[in-house]
C-alpha positions in Angstrom: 116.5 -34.9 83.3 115.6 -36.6 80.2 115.7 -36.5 76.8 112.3 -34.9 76.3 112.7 -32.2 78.6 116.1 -30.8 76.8 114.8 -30.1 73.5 113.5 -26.5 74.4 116.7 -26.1 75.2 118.0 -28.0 72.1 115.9 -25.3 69.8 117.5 -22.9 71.6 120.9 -23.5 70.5 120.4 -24.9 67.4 123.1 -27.4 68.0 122.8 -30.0 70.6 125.2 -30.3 73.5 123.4 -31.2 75.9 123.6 -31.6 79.7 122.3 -34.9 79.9 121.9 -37.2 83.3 120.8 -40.3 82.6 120.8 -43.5 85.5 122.6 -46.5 84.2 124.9 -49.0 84.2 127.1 -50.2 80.9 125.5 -53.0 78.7 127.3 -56.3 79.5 128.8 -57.6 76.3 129.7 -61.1 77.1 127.9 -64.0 77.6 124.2 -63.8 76.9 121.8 -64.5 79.6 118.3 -65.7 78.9 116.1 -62.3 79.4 114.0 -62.0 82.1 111.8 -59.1 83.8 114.6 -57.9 85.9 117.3 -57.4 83.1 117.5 -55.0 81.0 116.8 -56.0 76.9 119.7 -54.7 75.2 119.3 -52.7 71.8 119.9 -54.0 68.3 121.3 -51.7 66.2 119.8 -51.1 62.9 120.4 -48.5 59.4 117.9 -45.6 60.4 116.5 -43.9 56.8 115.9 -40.3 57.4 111.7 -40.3 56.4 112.7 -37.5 53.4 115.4 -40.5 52.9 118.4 -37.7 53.0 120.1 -39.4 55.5 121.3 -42.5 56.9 122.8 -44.0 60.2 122.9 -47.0 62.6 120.9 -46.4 65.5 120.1 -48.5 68.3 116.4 -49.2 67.8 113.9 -47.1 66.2 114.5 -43.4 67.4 112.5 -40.8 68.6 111.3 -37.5 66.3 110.6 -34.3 67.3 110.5 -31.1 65.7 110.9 -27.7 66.8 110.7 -24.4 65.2 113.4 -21.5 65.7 113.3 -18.2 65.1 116.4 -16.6 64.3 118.5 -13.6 62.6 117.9 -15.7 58.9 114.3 -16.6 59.8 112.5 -19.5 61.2 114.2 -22.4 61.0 112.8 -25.9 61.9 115.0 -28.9 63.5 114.1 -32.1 63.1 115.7 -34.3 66.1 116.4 -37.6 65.8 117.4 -39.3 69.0 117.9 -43.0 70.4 119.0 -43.4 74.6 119.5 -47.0 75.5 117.2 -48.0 78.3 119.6 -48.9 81.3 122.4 -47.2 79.5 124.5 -44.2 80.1 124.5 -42.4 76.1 122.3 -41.1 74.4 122.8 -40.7 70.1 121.0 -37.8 68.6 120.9 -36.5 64.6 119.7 -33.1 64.2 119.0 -31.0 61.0 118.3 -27.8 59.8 117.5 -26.2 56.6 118.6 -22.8 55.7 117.2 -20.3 53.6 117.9 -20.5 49.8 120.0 -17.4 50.2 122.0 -18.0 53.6 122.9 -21.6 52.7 124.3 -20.8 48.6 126.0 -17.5 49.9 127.8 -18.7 52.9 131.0 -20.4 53.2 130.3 -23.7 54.5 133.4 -23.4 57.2 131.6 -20.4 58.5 128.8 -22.3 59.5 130.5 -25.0 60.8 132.7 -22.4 63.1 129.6 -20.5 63.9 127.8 -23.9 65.1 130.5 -24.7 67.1 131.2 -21.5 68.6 127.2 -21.4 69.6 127.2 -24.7 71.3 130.5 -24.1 73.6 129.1 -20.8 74.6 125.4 -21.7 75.4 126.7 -25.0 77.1 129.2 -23.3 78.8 131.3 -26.3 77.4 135.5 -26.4 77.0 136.5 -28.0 74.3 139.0 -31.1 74.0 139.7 -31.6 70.5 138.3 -30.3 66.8 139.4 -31.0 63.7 138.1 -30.6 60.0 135.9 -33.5 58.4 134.4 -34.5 55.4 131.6 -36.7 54.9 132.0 -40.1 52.8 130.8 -37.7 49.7 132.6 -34.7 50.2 130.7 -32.2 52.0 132.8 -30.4 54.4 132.1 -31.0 58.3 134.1 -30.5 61.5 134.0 -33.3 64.3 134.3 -31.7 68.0 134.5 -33.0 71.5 133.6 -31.2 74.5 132.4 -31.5 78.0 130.1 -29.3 79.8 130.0 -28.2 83.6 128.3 -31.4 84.8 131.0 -33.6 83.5 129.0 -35.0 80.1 131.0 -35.8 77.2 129.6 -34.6 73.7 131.2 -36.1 70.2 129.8 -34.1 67.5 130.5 -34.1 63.8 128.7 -31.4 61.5 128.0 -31.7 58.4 127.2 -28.3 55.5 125.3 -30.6 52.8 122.6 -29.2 50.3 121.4 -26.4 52.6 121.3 -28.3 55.7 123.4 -28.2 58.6 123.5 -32.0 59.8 124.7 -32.4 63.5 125.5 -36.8 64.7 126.1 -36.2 68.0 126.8 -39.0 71.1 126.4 -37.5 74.5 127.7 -40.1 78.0 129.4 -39.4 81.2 132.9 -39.3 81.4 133.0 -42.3 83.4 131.4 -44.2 80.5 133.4 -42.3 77.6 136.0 -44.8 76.7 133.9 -47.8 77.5 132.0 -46.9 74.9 134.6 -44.9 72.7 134.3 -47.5 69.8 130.5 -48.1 69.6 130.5 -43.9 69.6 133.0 -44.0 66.7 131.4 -46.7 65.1 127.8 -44.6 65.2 129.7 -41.7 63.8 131.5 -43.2 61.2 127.6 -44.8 60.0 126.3 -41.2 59.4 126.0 -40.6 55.6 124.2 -38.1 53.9 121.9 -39.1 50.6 122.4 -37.2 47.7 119.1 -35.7 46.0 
């Protein structure tokens, strides 16, 4: 299954933990081959600027956008997905963002959300979680990174973010086999996420 065909699913949720399978083998970081046909071209990473500019992160290569409209108990909601998957690679890195209405996002407590969120995205994935813990981000909006894995084995490393009535959701998604080989290039994406001040 790809990428594409998840975000129904995705807009379902409203938080992304998905049940990826992608076909691939890990990049090969050591000594650089001329590039032919048969080899894969490896990505560069490069600062992504969220179009509205509200947002930041390293990405590798120019991601995809879709957007998807939700209805739910506070209305329709629209989420704009960011998302990135290596060719030949076995990750994919997705941002995803939602803005609330006036009303929910001024009168509820931020660590509701973020508890809400989370408890949505182990129940639809049907997804045990490893490890949470409380976050902020660089400027002090309050967050909560999680890691979980769902039936099928994939690894999802999520950090949220409650920031200026959006709910902002960096997320890397690999196999479990691939986890820790890529455990600081996952950290590293993470740690790039920043959100822009108005």
């Amino acid at each position: 299954m790809t990428f594409p065909k998840l975000l129904p699913f995705i807009a379902a949720t409203l938080v992304c933990g998905s049940c990826f399978v992608v076909e691939a083998r890990q990049p090969q970081t050591a000594v650089k081959k001329p590039e032919t046909a048969a080899q894969p071209v490896q990505p560069k990473w490069k600062l992504f600027r969220a179009p509205d500019g509200r947002f930041t992160v390293l990405m590798p290569g120019t991601p995809n956008k879709e957007t998807q409209t939700q209805k739910t108990q506070i209305g329709e909601i629209d989420l704009n997905i960011f998302f990135a998957q290596p060719p030949k690679q076995q990750v994919a890195y997705v941002v995803v963002y939602n803005e609330f209405p006036h009303s929910y996002g001024t009168l509820t407590n931020p660590q509701t959300i973020l508890d809400q969120a989370q408890a949505m995205v182990l129940k639809t994935t049907k997804s045990n979680l490893i490890r949470q813990r409380n976050i902020r981000s660089s400027n002090g909006h309050p967050g909560k990174e999680i890691e979980f894995i769902n039936p099928g084995g994939k690894i999802t490393r999520s950090r949220m973010y409650v920031a200026q009535g959006r709910l902002y959701q960096v997320m890397a998604i690999t196999t479990k086999k691939q986890q820790q080989t890529l455990n600081k290039t996952i950290t590293g994406y993470l740690n790039s996420f920043q959100v822009v001040l108005k």
